[in-house]
C-alpha positions in Angstrom: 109.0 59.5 132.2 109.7 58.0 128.9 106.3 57.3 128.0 105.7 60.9 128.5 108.9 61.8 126.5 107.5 59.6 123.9 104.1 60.8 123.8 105.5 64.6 123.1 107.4 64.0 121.1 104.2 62.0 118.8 102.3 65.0 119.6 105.0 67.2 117.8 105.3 64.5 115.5 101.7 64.7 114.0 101.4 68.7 113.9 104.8 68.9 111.8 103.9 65.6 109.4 100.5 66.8 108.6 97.9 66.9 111.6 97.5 70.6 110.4 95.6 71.6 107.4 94.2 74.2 105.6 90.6 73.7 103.9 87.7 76.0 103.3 89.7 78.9 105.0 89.4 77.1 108.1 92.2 74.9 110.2 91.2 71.1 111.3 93.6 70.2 113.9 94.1 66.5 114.5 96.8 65.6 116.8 97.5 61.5 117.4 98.5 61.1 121.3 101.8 59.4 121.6 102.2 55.4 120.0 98.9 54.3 121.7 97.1 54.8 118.5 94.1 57.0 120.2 93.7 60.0 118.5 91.4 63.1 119.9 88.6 64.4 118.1 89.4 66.4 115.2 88.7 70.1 116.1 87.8 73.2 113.2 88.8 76.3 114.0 87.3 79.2 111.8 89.9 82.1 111.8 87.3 84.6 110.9 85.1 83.5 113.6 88.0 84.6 116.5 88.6 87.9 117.8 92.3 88.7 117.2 92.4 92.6 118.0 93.8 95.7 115.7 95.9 95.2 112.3 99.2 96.3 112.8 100.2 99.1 110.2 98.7 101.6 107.7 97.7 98.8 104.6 95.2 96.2 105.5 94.2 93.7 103.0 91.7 91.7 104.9 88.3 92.3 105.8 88.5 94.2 109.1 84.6 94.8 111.1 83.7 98.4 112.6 80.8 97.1 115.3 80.9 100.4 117.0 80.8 102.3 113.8 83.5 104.6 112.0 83.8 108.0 112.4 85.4 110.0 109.2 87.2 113.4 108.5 89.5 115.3 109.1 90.5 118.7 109.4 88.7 121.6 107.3 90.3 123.7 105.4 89.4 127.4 104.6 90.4 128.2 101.1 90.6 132.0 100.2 88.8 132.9 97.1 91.0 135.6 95.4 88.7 136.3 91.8 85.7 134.1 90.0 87.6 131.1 89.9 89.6 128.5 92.2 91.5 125.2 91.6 91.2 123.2 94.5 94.8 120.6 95.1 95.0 116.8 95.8 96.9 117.8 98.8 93.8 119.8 100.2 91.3 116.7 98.7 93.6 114.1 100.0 94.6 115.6 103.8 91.5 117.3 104.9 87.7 116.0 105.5 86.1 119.4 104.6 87.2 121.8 102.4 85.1 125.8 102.9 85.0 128.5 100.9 83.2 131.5 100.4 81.7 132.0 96.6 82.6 135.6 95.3 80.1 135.9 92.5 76.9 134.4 90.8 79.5 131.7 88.5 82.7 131.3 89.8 84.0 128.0 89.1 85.8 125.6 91.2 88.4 123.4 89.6 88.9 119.9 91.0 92.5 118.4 90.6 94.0 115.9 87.8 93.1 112.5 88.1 97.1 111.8 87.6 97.6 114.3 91.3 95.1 112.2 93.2 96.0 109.2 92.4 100.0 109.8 93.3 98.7 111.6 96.5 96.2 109.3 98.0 94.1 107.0 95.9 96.9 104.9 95.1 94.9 101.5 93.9 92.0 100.9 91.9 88.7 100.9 93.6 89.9 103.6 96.8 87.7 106.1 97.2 87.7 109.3 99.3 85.0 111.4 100.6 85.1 115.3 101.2 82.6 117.6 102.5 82.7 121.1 100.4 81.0 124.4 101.7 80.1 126.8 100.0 79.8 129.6 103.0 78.8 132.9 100.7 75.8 134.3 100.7 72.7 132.5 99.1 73.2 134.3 95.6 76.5 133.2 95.7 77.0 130.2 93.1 80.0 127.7 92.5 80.3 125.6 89.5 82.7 122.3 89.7 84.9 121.7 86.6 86.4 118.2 86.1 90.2 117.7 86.4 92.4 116.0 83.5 90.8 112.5 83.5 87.9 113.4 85.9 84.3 112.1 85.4 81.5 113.9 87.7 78.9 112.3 88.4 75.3 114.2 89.9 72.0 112.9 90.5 69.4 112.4 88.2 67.3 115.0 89.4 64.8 117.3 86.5 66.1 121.0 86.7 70.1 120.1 88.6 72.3 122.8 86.9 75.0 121.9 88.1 75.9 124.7 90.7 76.7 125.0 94.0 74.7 127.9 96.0 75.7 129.9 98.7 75.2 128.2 102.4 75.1 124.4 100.6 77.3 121.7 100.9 78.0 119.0 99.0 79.3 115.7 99.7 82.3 114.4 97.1 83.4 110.8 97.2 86.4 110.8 94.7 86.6 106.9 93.4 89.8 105.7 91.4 88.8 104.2 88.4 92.1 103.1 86.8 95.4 104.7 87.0 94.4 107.0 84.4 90.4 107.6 85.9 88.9 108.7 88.6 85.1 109.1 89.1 83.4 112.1 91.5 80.0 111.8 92.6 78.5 115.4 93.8 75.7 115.4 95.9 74.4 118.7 96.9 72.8 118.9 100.2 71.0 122.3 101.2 70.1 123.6 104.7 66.1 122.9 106.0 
């Protein structure tokens, strides 16, 4: 019984003194077994190599893996166009997946919010990002025209003839991308029906 006592407490002994380390992001464990001088062989575990289930909480600052794939969104929200011209919120960017509307006239504008709003409301660190779907519901003749925010870029493909205007029955994908905490950057990429 006090050889076993003994060999514990060696055991314990060799994790606390050192037989743990850290090197390469991976752990080498090599315990020594009791006072009879034989050690086991040294074992390397990779953490990123083992399953250990869901992050706890809403911030994750490691690499997480979607196998099964994400799904994205969010609610849509309806926005009633009242005259030629609409300011969209960074609540309604920053809570919803897809934001319709229905275009009143040939070149209404739609004004996207303040860099400054989105980035107190949801893009709270350099480098997020956040996509919304817009729709443009009115009838084919119907055209919306997207106006930067205070220290908004937009950004549209490099395509001969883009104006710049969002027809009736189109969508258009945005992905909203903080720059700094004075910047962010929209890429608009209209999609129309087949």
């Amino acid at each position: 019984m006090k050889e076993l006592i003994i060999g514990v407490v060696g055991v314990l002994a060799a994790f606390i003194i050192g037989g743990t380390m850290v090197k390469n992001d991976a752990i080498t464990i090599s315990p020594t077994i009791g006072n009879t001088g034989n050690t086991e062989t040294a074992e390397t575990v990779n953490p990123a190599a083992q399953s250990l289930g869901a992050s706890a909480g809403p911030t994750h600052y490691n690499t997480e893996y979607f196998y099964g794939g994400v799904v994205q969104g969010g609610p849509i929200e309806t926005i009633s166009i009242v005259s030629t011209s609409t300011t969209i919120t960074a609540k309604q960017v920053c809570d919803n997946g897809a934001l319709s509307f229905a275009s009143k006239t040939s070149s209404s504008s739609t004004t996207l919010p303040t860099a400054a709003a989105l980035n107190s409301n949801c893009l709270m660190k350099d480098g997020d990002t956040k996509y919304v779907t817009f729709y443009n519901r009115g009838i084919a003749a119907s055209t919306t025209a997207f106006v930067a925010g205070t220290g908004m870029t937009l950004y549209s493909p490099e395509v001969t003839g883009a104006n710049g205007m969002i027809a009736g029955l189109n969508t258009v994908l945005l992905k909203f991308w903080r720059a700094s905490s004075t910047a962010v950057f929209v890429d608009v990429s209209e999609q129309v029906p087949q």
